[in-house]
C-alpha positions in Angstrom: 1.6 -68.0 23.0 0.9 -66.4 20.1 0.7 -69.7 18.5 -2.6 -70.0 20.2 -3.9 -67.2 19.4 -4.3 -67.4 15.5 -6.3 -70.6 15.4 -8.2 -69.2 17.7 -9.1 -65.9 16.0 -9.8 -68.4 12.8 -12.3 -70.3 14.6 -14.2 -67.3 15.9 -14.3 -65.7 12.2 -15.6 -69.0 10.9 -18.2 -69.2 13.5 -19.0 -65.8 12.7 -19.1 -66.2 8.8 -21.4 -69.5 9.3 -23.9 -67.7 11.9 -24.2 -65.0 9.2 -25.2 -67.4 6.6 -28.1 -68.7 8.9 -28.9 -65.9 9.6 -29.8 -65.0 6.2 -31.8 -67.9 5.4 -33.8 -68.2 8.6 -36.6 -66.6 6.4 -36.4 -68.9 3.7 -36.8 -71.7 6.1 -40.1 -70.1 7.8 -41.3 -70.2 4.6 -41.6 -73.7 4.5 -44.2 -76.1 4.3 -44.6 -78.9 6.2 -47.7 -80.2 5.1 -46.6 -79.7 1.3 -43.6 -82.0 1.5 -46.3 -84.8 3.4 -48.5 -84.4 0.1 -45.5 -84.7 -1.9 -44.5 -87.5 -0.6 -48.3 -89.3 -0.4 -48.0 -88.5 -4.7 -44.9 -90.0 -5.3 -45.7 -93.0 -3.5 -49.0 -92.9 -5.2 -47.5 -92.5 -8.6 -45.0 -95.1 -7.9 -47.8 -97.8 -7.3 -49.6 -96.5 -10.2 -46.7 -97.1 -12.5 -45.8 -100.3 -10.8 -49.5 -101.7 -11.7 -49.4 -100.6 -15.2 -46.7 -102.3 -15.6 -47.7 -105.2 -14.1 -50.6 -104.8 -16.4 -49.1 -104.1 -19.2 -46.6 -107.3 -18.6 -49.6 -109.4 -18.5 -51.4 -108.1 -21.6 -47.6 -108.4 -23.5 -47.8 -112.5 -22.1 -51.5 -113.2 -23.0 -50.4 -111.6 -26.6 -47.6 -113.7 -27.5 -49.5 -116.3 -26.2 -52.1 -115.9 -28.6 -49.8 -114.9 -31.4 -46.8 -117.4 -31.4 -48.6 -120.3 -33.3 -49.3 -117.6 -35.5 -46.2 -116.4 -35.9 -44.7 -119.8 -35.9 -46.9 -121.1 -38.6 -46.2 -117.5 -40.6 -42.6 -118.2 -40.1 -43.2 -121.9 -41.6 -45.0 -120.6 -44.5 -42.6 -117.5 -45.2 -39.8 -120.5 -45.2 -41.7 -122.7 -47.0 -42.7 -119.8 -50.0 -39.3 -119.1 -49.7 -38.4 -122.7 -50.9 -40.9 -122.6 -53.3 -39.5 -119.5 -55.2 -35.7 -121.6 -54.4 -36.6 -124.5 -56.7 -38.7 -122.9 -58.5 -35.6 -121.0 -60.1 -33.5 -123.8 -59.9 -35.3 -125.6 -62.6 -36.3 -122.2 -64.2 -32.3 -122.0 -65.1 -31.3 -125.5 -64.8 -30.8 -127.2 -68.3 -34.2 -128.7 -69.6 -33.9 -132.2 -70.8 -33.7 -132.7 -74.6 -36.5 -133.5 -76.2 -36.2 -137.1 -78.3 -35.5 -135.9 -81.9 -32.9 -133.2 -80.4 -31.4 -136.1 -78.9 -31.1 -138.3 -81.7 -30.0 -135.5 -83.7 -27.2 -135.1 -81.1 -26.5 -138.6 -80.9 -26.0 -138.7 -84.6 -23.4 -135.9 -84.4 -21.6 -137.4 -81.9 -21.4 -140.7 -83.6 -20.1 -139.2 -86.6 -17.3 -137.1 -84.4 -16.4 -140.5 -82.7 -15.8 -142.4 -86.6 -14.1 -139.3 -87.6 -11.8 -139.8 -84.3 -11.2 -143.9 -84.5 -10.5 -143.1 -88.1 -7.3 -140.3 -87.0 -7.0 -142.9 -84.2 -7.5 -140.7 -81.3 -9.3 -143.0 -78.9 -8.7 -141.0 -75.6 -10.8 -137.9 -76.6 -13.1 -141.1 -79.3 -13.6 -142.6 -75.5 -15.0 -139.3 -73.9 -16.9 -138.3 -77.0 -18.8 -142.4 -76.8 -19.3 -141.1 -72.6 -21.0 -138.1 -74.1 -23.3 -139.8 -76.3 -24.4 -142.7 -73.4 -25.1 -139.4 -71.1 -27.6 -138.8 -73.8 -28.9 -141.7 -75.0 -27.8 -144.6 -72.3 -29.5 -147.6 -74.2 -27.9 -146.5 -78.2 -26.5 -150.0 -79.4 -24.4 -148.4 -81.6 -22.3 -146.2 -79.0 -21.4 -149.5 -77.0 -20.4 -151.5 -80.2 -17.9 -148.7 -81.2 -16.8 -148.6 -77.5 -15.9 -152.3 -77.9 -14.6 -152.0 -81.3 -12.3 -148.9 -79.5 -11.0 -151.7 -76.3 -9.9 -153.9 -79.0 -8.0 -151.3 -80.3 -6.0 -150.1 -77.5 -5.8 -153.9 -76.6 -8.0 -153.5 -72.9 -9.4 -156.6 -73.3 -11.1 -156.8 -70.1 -12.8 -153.3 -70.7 -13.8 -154.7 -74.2 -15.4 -157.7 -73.3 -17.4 -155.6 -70.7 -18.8 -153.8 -72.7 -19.6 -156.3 -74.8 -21.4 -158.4 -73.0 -23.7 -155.1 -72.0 -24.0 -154.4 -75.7 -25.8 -158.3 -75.5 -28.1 -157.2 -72.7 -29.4 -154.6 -74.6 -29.5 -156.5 -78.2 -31.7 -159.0 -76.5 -34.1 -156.9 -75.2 -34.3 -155.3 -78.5 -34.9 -158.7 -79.6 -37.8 -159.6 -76.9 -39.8 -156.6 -77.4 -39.4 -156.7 -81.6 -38.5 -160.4 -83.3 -37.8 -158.3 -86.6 -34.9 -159.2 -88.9 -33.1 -156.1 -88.1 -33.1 -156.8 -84.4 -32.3 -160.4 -85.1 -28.8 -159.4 -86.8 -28.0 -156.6 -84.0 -28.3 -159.9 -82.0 -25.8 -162.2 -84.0 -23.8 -160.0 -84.6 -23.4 -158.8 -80.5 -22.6 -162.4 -80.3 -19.8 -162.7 -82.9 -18.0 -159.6 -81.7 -18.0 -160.9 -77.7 -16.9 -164.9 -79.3 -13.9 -162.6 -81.4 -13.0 -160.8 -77.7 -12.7 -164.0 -76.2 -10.9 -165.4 -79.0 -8.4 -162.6 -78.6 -8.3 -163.2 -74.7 -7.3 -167.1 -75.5 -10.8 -168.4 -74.3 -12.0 -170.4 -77.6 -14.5 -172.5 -75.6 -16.2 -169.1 -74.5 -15.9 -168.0 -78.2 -17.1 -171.2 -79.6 -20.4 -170.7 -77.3 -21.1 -167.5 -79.0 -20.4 -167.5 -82.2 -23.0 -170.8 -81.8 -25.7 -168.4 -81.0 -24.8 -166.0 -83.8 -25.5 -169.4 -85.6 -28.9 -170.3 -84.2 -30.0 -166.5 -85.3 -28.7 -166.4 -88.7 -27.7 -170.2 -89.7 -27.1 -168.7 -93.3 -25.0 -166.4 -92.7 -21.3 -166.8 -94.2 -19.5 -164.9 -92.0 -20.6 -166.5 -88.6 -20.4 -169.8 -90.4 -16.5 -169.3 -91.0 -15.9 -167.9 -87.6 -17.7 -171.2 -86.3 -15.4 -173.1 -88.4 -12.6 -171.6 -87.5 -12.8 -172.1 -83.9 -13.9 -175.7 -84.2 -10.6 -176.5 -86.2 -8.8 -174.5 -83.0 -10.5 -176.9 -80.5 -9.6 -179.9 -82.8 -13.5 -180.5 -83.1 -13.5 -182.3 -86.3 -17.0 -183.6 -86.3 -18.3 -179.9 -85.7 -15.8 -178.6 -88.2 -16.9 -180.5 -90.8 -20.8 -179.8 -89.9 -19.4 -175.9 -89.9 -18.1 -176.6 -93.4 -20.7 -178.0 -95.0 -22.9 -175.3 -93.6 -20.6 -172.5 -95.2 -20.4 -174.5 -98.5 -24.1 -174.3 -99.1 -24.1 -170.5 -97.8 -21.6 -169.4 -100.1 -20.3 -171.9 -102.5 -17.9 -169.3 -104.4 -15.5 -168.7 -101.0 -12.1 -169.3 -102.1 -11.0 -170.3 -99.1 -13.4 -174.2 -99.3 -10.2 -175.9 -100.0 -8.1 -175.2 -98.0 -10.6 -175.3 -95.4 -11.6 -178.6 -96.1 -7.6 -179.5 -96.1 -7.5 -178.2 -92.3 -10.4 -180.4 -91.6 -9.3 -183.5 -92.8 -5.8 -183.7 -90.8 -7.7 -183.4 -87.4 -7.4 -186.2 -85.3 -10.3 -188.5 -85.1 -12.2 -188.2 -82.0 -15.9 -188.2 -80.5 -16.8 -184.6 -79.2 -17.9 -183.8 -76.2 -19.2 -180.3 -76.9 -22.7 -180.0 -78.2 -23.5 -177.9 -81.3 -27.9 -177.6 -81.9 -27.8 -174.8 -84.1 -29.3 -176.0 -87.6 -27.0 -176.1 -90.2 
């Protein structure tokens, strides 16, 4: 029994304790005004719509904006890219090395060219090599660079490399030659000539050797050096008839050469036969 009565007794305090409370704030809620929380509610709505169209408002105003200003922005963003650039290269070439003038060139060619003679002469032709690569960086078309280059492959026995070079150290000889037909430039020429016919002599191509030293010939028909190479060859081909034209050629150039005798020795045991190679050059 008892066990029925003390929830009991809990329920009736509670309802007590809550109609106590109401009790209380039964004033409170007379005070209360209908009417006021209608008004309220009409101004919140109204604010509400009021915000919501500014905003709409305000999101079209924001849209017509960038739509006026994006090519302007875009063509400011160009142009700030572009200025950018600008000031890039401009200090680029601010800092970058200025190309020499021509005298500073030649003055550094003609240091460099005294550095390579000084290294053929200790024969060091690997940093000689690099030292001729420096001087064609700076002067591409020197004549002179390319003949020691040649004179270095002949050294070092690379051939190939010599006759390569070479035959580009003709190239540029004969456009010496076709701008300016002076003497100088004429002997640039023959001698280009002889030094390719003496690298194909050396490579065991006397045919290709004769050919040059011909030209040299044809440039300089006096000239007693090219005359005995010219001889020389033609007694390697067993080309008597050109031998003997060679010979007379290098008698009348230089009549004191030692070497006429036996020369004319050499000459005189080849074989008897007609020629088949030409030879124009006057001698």
């Amino acid at each position: 029994m008892i066990f029925y009565i003390i929830p009991t007794v809990i329920i009736i305090a509670s309802a007590a304790v809550i109609i106590r409370l109401v009790y209380k704030k039964l004033p409170n809620l007379a005070a209360i005004n209908i009417e006021s929380i209608a008004e309220e509610k009409v101004a919140k709505v109204t604010n509400r719509i009021m915000i919501e169209r500014l905003s709409r408002k305000a999101a079209a105003i924001k849209k017509i904006t960038l739509d006026v200003l994006r090519p302007i922005l875009q063509d400011l963003k160009i142009f700030s890219r572009e200025f950018y650039q600008k000031i890039i290269d401009l200090e680029k070439n601010y800092l970058k090395p200025q190309p020499l003038k021509r005298i500073e060139v030649n003055f550094a060619v003609k240091e460099q060219l005294a550095a390579v003679s000084k290294l053929m002469a200790e024969s060091n032709f690997v940093q000689a090599e690099e030292a001729c690569f420096q001087i064609i960086r700076l002067d591409a078309k020197n004549p002179e660079v390319y003949k020691i280059l040649a004179g270095l492959y002949l050294e070092t026995k690379e051939y190939k490399k010599a006759r390569e070079t070479g035959r580009y150290l003709l190239k540029l000889l004969s456009r010496l030659f076709d701008r300016e037909d002076s003497g100088e430039n004429r002997h640039l020429l023959a001698n280009g000539y002889t030094d390719l016919g003496w690298i194909y002599q050396l490579e065991n191509k006397p045919g290709l050797a004769l050919a040059n030293y011909q030209k040299a010939v044809e440039l300089e028909p006096g000239n007693p050096r090219f005359l005995d190479l010219l001889l020389k060859i033609s007694i390697i081909l067993k080309d008597k008839k050109l031998a003997s034209r060679a010979f007379s050629s290098l008698k009348e150039a230089d009549p004191d050469n030692q070497k006429l005798a036996a020369l004319k020795e050499e000459i005189t045991s080849l074989p008897e036969k007609e020629s088949k190679r030409q030879y124009n050059a006057p001698l």
